[in-house]
C-alpha positions as CSV (number, residue, x, y, z in Angstrom):
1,X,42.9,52.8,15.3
2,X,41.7,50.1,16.9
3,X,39.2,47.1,15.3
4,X,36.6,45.8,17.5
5,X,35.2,42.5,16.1
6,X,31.6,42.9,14.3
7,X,28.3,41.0,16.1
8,X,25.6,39.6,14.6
9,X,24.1,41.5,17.4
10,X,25.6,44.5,16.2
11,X,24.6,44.3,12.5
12,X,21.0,42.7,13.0
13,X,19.2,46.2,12.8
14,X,21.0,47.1,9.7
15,X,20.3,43.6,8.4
16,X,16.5,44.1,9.6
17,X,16.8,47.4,8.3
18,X,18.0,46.0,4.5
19,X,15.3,43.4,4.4
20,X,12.7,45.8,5.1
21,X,13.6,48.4,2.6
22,X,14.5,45.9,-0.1
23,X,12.0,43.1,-0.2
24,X,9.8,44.2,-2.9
25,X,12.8,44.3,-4.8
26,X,14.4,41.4,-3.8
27,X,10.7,39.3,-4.2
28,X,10.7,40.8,-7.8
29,X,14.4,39.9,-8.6
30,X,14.8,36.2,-6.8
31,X,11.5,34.8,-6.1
32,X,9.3,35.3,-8.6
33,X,11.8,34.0,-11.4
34,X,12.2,30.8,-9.1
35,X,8.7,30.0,-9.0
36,X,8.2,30.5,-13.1
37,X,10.7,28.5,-13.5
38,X,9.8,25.9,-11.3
39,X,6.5,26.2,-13.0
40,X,7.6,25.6,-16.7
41,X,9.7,22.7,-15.2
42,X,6.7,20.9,-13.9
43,X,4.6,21.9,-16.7
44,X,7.5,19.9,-19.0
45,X,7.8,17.3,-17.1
46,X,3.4,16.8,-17.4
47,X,3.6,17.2,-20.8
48,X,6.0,14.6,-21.0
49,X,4.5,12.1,-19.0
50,X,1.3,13.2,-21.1
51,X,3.1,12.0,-24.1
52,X,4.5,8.8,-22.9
53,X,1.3,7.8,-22.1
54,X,-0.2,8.7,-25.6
55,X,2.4,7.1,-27.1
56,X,2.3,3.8,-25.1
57,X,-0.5,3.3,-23.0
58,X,-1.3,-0.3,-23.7
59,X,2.0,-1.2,-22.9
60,X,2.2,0.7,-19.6
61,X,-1.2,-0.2,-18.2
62,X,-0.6,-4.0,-19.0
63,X,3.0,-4.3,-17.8
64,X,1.5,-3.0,-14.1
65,X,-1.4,-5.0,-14.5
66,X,0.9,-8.3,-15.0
67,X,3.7,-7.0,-12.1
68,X,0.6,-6.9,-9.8
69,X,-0.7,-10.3,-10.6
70,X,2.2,-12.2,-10.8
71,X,3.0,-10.8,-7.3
72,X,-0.3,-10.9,-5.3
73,X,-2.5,-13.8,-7.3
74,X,-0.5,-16.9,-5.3
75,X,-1.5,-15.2,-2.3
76,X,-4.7,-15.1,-2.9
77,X,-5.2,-18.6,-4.5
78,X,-3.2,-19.6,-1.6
79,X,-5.8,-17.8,0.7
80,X,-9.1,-19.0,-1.1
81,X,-7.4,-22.6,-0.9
82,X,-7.1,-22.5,3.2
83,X,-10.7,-21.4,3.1
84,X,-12.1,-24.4,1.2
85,X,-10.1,-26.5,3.3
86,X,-11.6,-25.3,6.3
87,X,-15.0,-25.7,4.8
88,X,-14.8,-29.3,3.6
89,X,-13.5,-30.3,7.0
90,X,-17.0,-28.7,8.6
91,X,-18.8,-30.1,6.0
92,X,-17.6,-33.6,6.2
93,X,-17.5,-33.7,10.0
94,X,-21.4,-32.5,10.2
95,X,-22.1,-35.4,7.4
96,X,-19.9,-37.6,10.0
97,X,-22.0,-36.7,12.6
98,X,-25.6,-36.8,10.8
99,X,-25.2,-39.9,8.8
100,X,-28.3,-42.1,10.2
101,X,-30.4,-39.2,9.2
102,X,-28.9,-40.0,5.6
103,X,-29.5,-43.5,6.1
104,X,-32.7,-43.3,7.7
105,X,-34.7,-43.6,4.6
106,X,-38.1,-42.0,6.1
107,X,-36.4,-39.0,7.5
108,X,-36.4,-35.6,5.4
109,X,-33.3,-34.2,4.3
110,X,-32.4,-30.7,5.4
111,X,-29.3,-30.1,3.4
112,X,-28.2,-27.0,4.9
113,X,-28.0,-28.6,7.8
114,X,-24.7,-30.0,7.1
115,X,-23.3,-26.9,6.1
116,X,-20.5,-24.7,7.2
117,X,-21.9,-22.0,9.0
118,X,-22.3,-19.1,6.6
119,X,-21.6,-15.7,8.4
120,X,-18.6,-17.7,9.4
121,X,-17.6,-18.7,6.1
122,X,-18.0,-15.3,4.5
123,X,-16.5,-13.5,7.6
124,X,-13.1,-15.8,7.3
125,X,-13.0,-15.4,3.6
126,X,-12.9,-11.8,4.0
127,X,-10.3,-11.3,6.1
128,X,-8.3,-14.0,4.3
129,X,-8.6,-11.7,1.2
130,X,-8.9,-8.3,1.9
131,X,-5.1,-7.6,3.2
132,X,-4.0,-9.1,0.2
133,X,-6.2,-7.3,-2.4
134,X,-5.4,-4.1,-0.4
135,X,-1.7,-4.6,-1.1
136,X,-2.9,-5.3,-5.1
137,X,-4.2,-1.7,-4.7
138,X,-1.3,-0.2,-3.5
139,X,0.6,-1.9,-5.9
140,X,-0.5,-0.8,-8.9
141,X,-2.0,2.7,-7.8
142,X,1.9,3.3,-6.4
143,X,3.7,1.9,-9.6
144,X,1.2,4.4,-11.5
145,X,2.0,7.5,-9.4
146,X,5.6,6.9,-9.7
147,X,5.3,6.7,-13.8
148,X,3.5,9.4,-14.1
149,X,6.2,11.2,-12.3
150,X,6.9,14.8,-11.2
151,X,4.1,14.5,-8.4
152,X,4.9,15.4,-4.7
153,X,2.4,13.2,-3.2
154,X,2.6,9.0,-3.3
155,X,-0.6,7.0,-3.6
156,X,-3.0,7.1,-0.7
157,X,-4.0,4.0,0.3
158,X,-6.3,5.7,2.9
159,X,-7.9,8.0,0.5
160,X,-12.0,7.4,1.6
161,X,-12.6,6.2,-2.2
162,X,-9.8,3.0,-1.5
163,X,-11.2,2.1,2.0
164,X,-14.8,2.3,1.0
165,X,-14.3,0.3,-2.6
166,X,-12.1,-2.2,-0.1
167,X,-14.5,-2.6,2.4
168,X,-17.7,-2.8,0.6
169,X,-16.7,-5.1,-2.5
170,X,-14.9,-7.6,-0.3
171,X,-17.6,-8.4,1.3
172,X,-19.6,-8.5,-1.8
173,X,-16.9,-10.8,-3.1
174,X,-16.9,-13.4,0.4
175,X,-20.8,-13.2,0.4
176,X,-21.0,-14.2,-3.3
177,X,-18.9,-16.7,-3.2
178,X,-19.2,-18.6,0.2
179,X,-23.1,-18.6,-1.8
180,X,-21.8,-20.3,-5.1
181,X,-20.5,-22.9,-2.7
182,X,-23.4,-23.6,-0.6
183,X,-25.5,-23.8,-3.9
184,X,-23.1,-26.1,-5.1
185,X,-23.1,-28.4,-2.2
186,X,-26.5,-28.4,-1.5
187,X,-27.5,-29.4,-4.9
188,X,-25.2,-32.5,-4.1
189,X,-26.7,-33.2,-0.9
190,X,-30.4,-33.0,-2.5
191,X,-28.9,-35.1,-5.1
192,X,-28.1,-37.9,-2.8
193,X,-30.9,-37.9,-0.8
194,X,-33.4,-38.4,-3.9
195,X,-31.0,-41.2,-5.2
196,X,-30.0,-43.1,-2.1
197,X,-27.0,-42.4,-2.2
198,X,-24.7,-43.7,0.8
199,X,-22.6,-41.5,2.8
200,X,-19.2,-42.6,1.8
201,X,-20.9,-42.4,-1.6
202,X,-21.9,-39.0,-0.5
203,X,-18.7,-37.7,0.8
204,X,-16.3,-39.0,-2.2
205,X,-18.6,-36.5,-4.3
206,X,-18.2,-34.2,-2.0
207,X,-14.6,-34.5,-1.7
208,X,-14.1,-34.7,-5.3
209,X,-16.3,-30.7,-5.3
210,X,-13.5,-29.4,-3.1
211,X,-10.7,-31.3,-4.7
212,X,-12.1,-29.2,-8.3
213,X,-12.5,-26.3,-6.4
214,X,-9.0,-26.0,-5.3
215,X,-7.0,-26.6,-8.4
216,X,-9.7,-24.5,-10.9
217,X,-12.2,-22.1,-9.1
218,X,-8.7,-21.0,-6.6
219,X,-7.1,-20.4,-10.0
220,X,-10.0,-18.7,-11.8
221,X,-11.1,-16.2,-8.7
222,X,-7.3,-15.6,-7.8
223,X,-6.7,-14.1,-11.2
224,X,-10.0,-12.5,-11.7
225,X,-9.9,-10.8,-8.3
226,X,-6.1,-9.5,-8.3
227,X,-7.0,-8.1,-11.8
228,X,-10.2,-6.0,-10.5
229,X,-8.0,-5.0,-7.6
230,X,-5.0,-4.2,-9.5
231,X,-7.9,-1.9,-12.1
232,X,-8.9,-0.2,-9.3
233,X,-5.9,0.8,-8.1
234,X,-5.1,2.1,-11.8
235,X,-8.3,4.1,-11.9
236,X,-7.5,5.4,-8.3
237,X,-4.2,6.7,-8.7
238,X,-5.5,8.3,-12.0
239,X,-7.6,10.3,-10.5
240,X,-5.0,10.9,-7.6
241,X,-2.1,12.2,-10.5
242,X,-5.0,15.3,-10.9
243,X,-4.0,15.2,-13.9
244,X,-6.0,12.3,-15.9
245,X,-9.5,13.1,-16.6
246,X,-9.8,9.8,-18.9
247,X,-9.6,6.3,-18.7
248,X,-9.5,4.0,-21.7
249,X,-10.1,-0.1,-22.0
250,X,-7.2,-1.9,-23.1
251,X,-7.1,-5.6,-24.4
252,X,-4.6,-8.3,-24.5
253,X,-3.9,-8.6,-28.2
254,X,-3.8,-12.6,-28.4
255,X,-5.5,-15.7,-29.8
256,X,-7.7,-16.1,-26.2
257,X,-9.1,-12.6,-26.6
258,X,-12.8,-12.8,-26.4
259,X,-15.1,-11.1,-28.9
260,X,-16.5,-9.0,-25.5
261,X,-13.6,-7.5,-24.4
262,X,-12.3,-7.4,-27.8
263,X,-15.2,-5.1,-28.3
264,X,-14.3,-3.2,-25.6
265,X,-10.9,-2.2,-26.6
266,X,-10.0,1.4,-26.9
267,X,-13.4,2.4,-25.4
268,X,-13.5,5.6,-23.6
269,X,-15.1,7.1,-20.5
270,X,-14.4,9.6,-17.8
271,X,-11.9,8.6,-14.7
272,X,-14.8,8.6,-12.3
273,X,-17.5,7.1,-14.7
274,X,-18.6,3.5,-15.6
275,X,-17.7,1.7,-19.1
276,X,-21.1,-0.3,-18.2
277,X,-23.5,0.2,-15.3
278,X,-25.1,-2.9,-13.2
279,X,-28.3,-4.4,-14.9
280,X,-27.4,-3.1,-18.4
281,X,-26.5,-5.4,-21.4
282,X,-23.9,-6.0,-23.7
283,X,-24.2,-7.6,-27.1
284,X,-21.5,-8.2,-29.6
285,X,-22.3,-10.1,-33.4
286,X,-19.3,-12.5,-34.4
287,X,-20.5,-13.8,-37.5
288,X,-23.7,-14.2,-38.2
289,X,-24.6,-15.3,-34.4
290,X,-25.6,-12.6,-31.6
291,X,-24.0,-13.0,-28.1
292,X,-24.9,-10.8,-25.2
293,X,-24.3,-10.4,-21.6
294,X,-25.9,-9.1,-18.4
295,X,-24.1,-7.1,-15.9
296,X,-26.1,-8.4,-12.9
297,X,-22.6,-8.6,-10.5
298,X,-22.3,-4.8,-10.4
299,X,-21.4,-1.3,-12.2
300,X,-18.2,-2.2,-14.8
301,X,-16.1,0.7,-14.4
302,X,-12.7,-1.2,-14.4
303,X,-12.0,-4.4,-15.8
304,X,-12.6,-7.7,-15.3
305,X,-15.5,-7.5,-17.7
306,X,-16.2,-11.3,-16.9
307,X,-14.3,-14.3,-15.1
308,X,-10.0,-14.8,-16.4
309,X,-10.3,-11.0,-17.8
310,X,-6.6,-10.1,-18.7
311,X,-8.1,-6.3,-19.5
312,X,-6.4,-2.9,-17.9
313,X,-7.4,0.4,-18.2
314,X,-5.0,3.4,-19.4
315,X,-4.8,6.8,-19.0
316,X,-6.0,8.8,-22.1
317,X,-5.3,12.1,-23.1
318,X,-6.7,13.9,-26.2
Protein backbone atom coordinates (compact mmCIF):
# COMPACT_ATOMS: atom_id res chain seq x y z
CA UNK A 1 0.00 0.00 0.00
CA UNK A 2 0.99 3.06 -0.79
CA UNK A 3 1.31 6.44 1.77
CA UNK A 4 0.36 9.64 0.38
CA UNK A 5 1.65 12.50 2.62
CA UNK A 6 -1.25 14.19 4.94
CA UNK A 7 -2.19 18.21 4.17
CA UNK A 8 -3.15 20.53 6.45
CA UNK A 9 -5.54 21.03 3.62
CA UNK A 10 -6.60 17.66 3.85
CA UNK A 11 -7.22 17.50 7.68
CA UNK A 12 -8.65 21.12 8.14
CA UNK A 13 -12.38 19.87 7.97
CA UNK A 14 -11.81 17.14 10.47
CA UNK A 15 -9.85 19.71 12.55
CA UNK A 16 -12.90 22.33 11.95
CA UNK A 17 -15.03 19.43 12.48
CA UNK A 18 -13.24 18.55 16.16
CA UNK A 19 -13.37 22.19 17.33
CA UNK A 20 -16.87 22.43 16.65
CA UNK A 21 -18.11 19.41 18.35
CA UNK A 22 -15.77 19.73 21.31
CA UNK A 23 -15.59 23.35 22.37
CA UNK A 24 -17.90 23.35 25.11
CA UNK A 25 -15.89 20.80 26.42
CA UNK A 26 -12.66 21.93 25.73
CA UNK A 27 -13.92 25.80 27.24
CA UNK A 28 -15.02 23.75 30.42
CA UNK A 29 -11.72 21.67 30.74
CA UNK A 30 -8.83 24.45 29.62
CA UNK A 31 -10.17 27.82 29.85
CA UNK A 32 -12.17 28.23 32.54
CA UNK A 33 -9.49 26.67 35.06
CA UNK A 34 -6.94 29.18 33.44
CA UNK A 35 -8.89 32.23 34.16
CA UNK A 36 -9.66 31.10 38.00
CA UNK A 37 -6.42 30.68 38.36
CA UNK A 38 -5.26 33.59 36.91
CA UNK A 39 -7.87 35.20 39.13
CA UNK A 40 -6.71 33.84 42.55
CA UNK A 41 -3.20 34.83 41.37
CA UNK A 42 -4.05 38.48 41.02
CA UNK A 43 -6.23 38.45 43.93
CA UNK A 44 -2.83 37.21 45.98
CA UNK A 45 -0.73 39.28 44.67
CA UNK A 46 -3.57 42.51 45.80
CA UNK A 47 -3.70 41.24 48.92
CA UNK A 48 -0.26 41.37 49.22
CA UNK A 49 0.45 44.59 48.06
CA UNK A 50 -2.54 45.45 50.47
CA UNK A 51 -0.57 44.24 53.27
CA UNK A 52 2.70 45.80 52.49
CA UNK A 53 1.19 48.90 52.58
CA UNK A 54 -0.56 48.30 55.93
CA UNK A 55 2.39 47.31 57.29
CA UNK A 56 4.65 50.11 56.05
CA UNK A 57 3.03 52.92 54.66
CA UNK A 58 4.97 55.77 56.20
CA UNK A 59 7.96 54.32 54.95
CA UNK A 60 6.79 53.78 51.40
CA UNK A 61 5.06 57.13 50.89
CA UNK A 62 8.11 59.09 52.30
CA UNK A 63 10.87 57.19 50.49
CA UNK A 64 8.93 58.33 46.95
CA UNK A 65 8.27 61.51 48.30
CA UNK A 66 12.29 62.13 49.00
CA UNK A 67 13.35 60.13 45.50
CA UNK A 68 11.10 62.70 43.78
CA UNK A 69 12.60 65.75 45.49
CA UNK A 70 15.93 65.00 45.52
CA UNK A 71 15.59 64.43 41.73
CA UNK A 72 13.35 67.33 40.47
CA UNK A 73 13.78 70.24 43.34
CA UNK A 74 17.43 71.59 41.68
CA UNK A 75 15.53 71.86 38.59
CA UNK A 76 13.15 73.85 39.78
CA UNK A 77 15.22 76.09 42.11
CA UNK A 78 17.41 76.20 39.16
CA UNK A 79 14.30 77.45 37.01
CA UNK A 80 12.73 79.91 39.64
CA UNK A 81 16.53 81.33 39.79
CA UNK A 82 16.66 82.15 35.84
CA UNK A 83 13.34 83.80 36.34
CA UNK A 84 14.45 86.27 39.04
CA UNK A 85 17.37 86.92 37.10
CA UNK A 86 15.55 87.97 34.18
CA UNK A 87 13.31 90.19 36.30
CA UNK A 88 16.03 92.14 38.15
CA UNK A 89 17.60 92.85 34.89
CA UNK A 90 14.07 94.56 33.64
CA UNK A 91 13.66 96.04 36.78
CA UNK A 92 17.01 97.70 37.01
CA UNK A 93 17.18 98.69 33.41
CA UNK A 94 13.61 100.54 33.69
CA UNK A 95 15.08 102.29 37.11
CA UNK A 96 18.23 102.99 34.61
CA UNK A 97 16.10 104.50 32.34
CA UNK A 98 13.56 106.56 34.70
CA UNK A 99 16.03 107.86 37.15
CA UNK A 100 15.34 111.78 36.82
CA UNK A 101 11.80 110.97 37.60
CA UNK A 102 13.36 109.54 40.93
CA UNK A 103 15.43 112.51 41.26
CA UNK A 104 13.01 114.92 40.31
CA UNK A 105 11.75 115.69 43.71
CA UNK A 106 8.17 117.25 42.53
CA UNK A 107 7.40 114.43 40.22
CA UNK A 108 4.92 111.54 41.61
CA UNK A 109 6.22 108.20 41.82
CA UNK A 110 4.38 105.47 39.88
CA UNK A 111 6.13 102.41 41.11
CA UNK A 112 4.77 99.96 38.86
CA UNK A 113 6.11 101.65 36.36
CA UNK A 114 9.46 100.24 36.69
CA UNK A 115 8.24 96.94 36.85
CA UNK A 116 8.68 93.81 34.83
CA UNK A 117 5.86 93.39 32.73
CA UNK A 118 3.47 91.05 34.60
CA UNK A 119 1.62 88.70 32.06
CA UNK A 120 5.22 88.25 30.95
CA UNK A 121 6.56 87.40 34.16
CA UNK A 122 3.89 84.93 35.08
CA UNK A 123 3.73 83.53 31.44
CA UNK A 124 7.78 82.67 31.58
CA UNK A 125 7.51 81.39 35.02
CA UNK A 126 5.05 78.93 33.95
CA UNK A 127 6.64 77.42 31.36
CA UNK A 128 9.88 77.44 33.21
CA UNK A 129 8.07 75.20 35.80
CA UNK A 130 5.45 73.27 34.52
CA UNK A 131 7.67 70.61 32.45
CA UNK A 132 9.51 70.09 35.47
CA UNK A 133 6.64 69.57 37.97
CA UNK A 134 5.01 67.47 35.27
CA UNK A 135 7.97 65.12 35.36
CA UNK A 136 7.56 65.31 39.53
CA UNK A 137 4.13 63.79 38.73
CA UNK A 138 5.14 61.18 36.70
CA UNK A 139 7.69 60.38 38.99
CA UNK A 140 6.04 59.56 41.86
CA UNK A 141 2.57 58.44 40.40
CA UNK A 142 5.01 55.80 38.19
CA UNK A 143 7.18 54.69 41.30
CA UNK A 144 3.68 54.16 43.00
CA UNK A 145 2.08 52.00 40.25
CA UNK A 146 5.04 49.95 39.99
CA UNK A 147 4.97 49.17 44.04
CA UNK A 148 1.71 48.44 44.07
CA UNK A 149 2.45 45.91 41.59
CA UNK A 150 0.48 43.23 39.66
CA UNK A 151 -1.35 46.08 37.46
CA UNK A 152 -1.32 45.98 33.61
CA UNK A 153 -1.58 49.57 33.01
CA UNK A 154 1.54 52.24 33.97
CA UNK A 155 0.66 55.69 35.26
CA UNK A 156 -1.14 58.00 32.80
CA UNK A 157 0.35 61.07 32.72
CA UNK A 158 -2.43 62.23 30.23
CA UNK A 159 -5.17 61.08 32.34
CA UNK A 160 -7.75 64.51 32.22
CA UNK A 161 -7.42 64.73 36.20
CA UNK A 162 -3.15 65.28 35.63
CA UNK A 163 -3.43 67.79 32.75
CA UNK A 164 -6.20 69.79 34.34
CA UNK A 165 -4.41 69.85 38.04
CA UNK A 166 -1.10 70.71 35.77
CA UNK A 167 -2.53 73.35 33.87
CA UNK A 168 -4.70 75.11 36.24
CA UNK A 169 -2.40 75.18 39.51
CA UNK A 170 0.65 76.24 37.56
CA UNK A 171 -0.69 79.06 36.69
CA UNK A 172 -2.07 79.61 40.04
CA UNK A 173 1.38 79.03 41.30
CA UNK A 174 3.31 81.81 38.47
CA UNK A 175 0.42 84.29 39.12
CA UNK A 176 0.84 84.14 42.88
CA UNK A 177 4.16 84.44 42.88
CA UNK A 178 5.29 86.89 40.11
CA UNK A 179 2.47 88.93 42.68
CA UNK A 180 4.53 88.34 45.97
CA UNK A 181 7.33 89.90 44.01
CA UNK A 182 5.80 92.92 42.65
CA UNK A 183 4.38 93.52 46.20
CA UNK A 184 7.65 93.17 47.40
CA UNK A 185 9.29 95.57 45.05
CA UNK A 186 6.90 98.02 44.96
CA UNK A 187 6.78 98.51 48.67
CA UNK A 188 10.62 99.27 48.05
CA UNK A 189 10.11 101.62 45.40
CA UNK A 190 7.31 103.51 47.58
CA UNK A 191 9.80 103.32 50.21
CA UNK A 192 12.35 105.30 48.49
CA UNK A 193 10.39 107.73 47.04
CA UNK A 194 8.94 108.97 50.55
CA UNK A 195 12.58 108.89 52.00
CA UNK A 196 14.63 110.32 49.18
CA UNK A 197 16.33 107.75 48.62
CA UNK A 198 18.96 107.95 45.56
CA UNK A 199 18.90 105.60 42.81
CA UNK A 200 22.11 103.75 43.40
CA UNK A 201 20.72 103.81 46.91
CA UNK A 202 17.64 102.50 45.33
CA UNK A 203 18.97 99.79 43.24
CA UNK A 204 21.60 98.27 45.99
CA UNK A 205 18.12 97.51 47.87
CA UNK A 206 16.87 96.31 45.14
CA UNK A 207 19.71 94.11 44.31
CA UNK A 208 20.09 92.98 47.69
CA UNK A 209 15.73 91.74 47.35
CA UNK A 210 16.87 89.52 44.46
CA UNK A 211 20.16 88.54 45.85
CA UNK A 212 17.62 87.07 49.12
CA UNK A 213 15.41 85.81 46.79
CA UNK A 214 17.67 83.56 45.09
CA UNK A 215 19.43 81.80 47.75
CA UNK A 216 16.05 81.45 50.28
CA UNK A 217 12.61 82.04 48.49
CA UNK A 218 14.33 79.56 45.26
CA UNK A 219 15.00 77.15 48.07
CA UNK A 220 11.79 77.43 50.00
CA UNK A 221 9.30 77.32 46.71
CA UNK A 222 11.57 74.53 45.06
CA UNK A 223 10.87 72.23 47.91
CA UNK A 224 7.42 73.25 48.65
CA UNK A 225 6.34 72.92 45.06
CA UNK A 226 8.20 69.49 44.09
CA UNK A 227 6.48 68.13 47.32
CA UNK A 228 2.73 69.27 46.19
CA UNK A 229 3.63 67.85 42.82
CA UNK A 230 5.20 64.75 43.98
CA UNK A 231 1.53 64.39 46.53
CA UNK A 232 -0.36 64.73 43.70
CA UNK A 233 1.13 62.31 41.74
CA UNK A 234 0.68 59.91 44.91
CA UNK A 235 -2.98 60.70 45.15
CA UNK A 236 -3.25 60.19 41.32
CA UNK A 237 -1.81 56.92 40.82
CA UNK A 238 -3.90 55.90 43.98
CA UNK A 239 -6.81 56.34 42.44
CA UNK A 240 -5.28 54.90 39.09
CA UNK A 241 -4.24 51.28 41.09
CA UNK A 242 -8.44 51.06 41.36
CA UNK A 243 -7.68 49.55 44.09
CA UNK A 244 -7.09 52.43 46.97
CA UNK A 245 -10.23 54.04 48.13
CA UNK A 246 -8.17 55.85 51.07
CA UNK A 247 -5.54 58.19 51.47
CA UNK A 248 -3.88 58.83 54.88
CA UNK A 249 -1.45 62.08 56.06
CA UNK A 250 1.92 61.00 57.01
CA UNK A 251 4.52 63.07 58.99
CA UNK A 252 8.20 63.22 59.16
CA UNK A 253 8.84 61.98 62.65
CA UNK A 254 11.67 64.64 63.67
CA UNK A 255 12.68 67.52 65.87
CA UNK A 256 11.39 70.20 62.91
CA UNK A 257 7.94 68.73 62.91
CA UNK A 258 5.43 71.31 63.35
CA UNK A 259 2.53 71.12 65.84
CA UNK A 260 0.14 71.54 62.35
CA UNK A 261 1.22 68.84 60.50
CA UNK A 262 1.94 66.96 63.58
CA UNK A 263 -1.71 67.22 64.08
CA UNK A 264 -2.39 65.99 60.96
CA UNK A 265 -0.62 62.76 61.08
CA UNK A 266 -2.47 59.61 60.46
CA UNK A 267 -5.60 61.69 59.40
CA UNK A 268 -7.87 59.98 57.06
CA UNK A 269 -10.10 60.89 54.07
CA UNK A 270 -11.26 59.42 50.81
CA UNK A 271 -8.75 59.25 47.58
CA UNK A 272 -10.71 61.87 45.78
CA UNK A 273 -11.74 64.07 48.90
CA UNK A 274 -10.02 67.04 50.66
CA UNK A 275 -8.06 66.74 54.24
CA UNK A 276 -9.12 70.60 54.38
CA UNK A 277 -11.13 72.70 51.93
CA UNK A 278 -10.09 76.47 50.85
CA UNK A 279 -11.36 79.24 53.34
CA UNK A 280 -11.68 76.71 56.29
CA UNK A 281 -9.43 76.91 59.48
CA UNK A 282 -7.21 74.95 61.33
CA UNK A 283 -6.37 75.29 64.97
CA UNK A 284 -4.10 73.24 67.11
CA UNK A 285 -3.33 74.04 71.24
CA UNK A 286 0.42 73.39 72.17
CA UNK A 287 0.49 74.23 75.63
CA UNK A 288 -1.59 76.52 77.00
CA UNK A 289 -1.32 78.91 73.70
CA UNK A 290 -3.88 78.49 70.60
CA UNK A 291 -2.50 78.65 67.00
CA UNK A 292 -4.62 78.55 63.97
CA UNK A 293 -4.43 78.79 60.31
CA UNK A 294 -6.38 79.84 57.24
CA UNK A 295 -6.44 77.96 54.11
CA UNK A 296 -6.98 80.94 51.89
CA UNK A 297 -4.26 79.46 48.97
CA UNK A 298 -6.70 76.66 48.00
CA UNK A 299 -8.51 73.11 48.92
CA UNK A 300 -5.72 70.89 51.00
CA UNK A 301 -6.22 67.58 49.62
CA UNK A 302 -2.43 66.53 49.47
CA UNK A 303 0.33 67.92 51.36
CA UNK A 304 2.17 70.71 51.59
CA UNK A 305 -0.01 71.90 54.44
CA UNK A 306 2.10 75.18 54.55
CA UNK A 307 5.61 76.46 53.01
CA UNK A 308 8.95 73.58 53.61
CA UNK A 309 6.05 70.76 54.28
CA UNK A 310 8.05 67.38 54.30
CA UNK A 311 4.32 65.60 54.56
CA UNK A 312 3.17 62.53 52.06
CA UNK A 313 0.13 60.88 51.84
CA UNK A 314 -0.19 56.92 51.95
CA UNK A 315 -2.47 54.52 50.87
CA UNK A 316 -4.71 53.13 53.68
CA UNK A 317 -6.58 50.17 53.77
CA UNK A 318 -8.90 48.95 56.68
Amino acid sequence: MNLHPVSEADLRPYIEGAVIRNLSQQIRRTVCPQILILAKERAIALAREKAKYRRRPDHIALAHLLRTERRRKPEFRAAVRSHLRKEKKIVLANLSRGRRTFEDAATKIDPSAFLAPYAAMVEDLKNLATPIISAAVEDTGGSIIEDIGELEAAFDIASPSVMNYIRTYMMKFAESFEQSSRDALIGILEGAAEGGWSVPDIRNAIETQFSDWGRYRSEMVARTEIIRASNEGAAEAYLQSGIVEEKVWITAHDDRLCPFCADMDGRIVGVEENFWDEGDVMQVDVGEQSYAVEFDYGDVGVPPLHPNCRCAIGAYFK
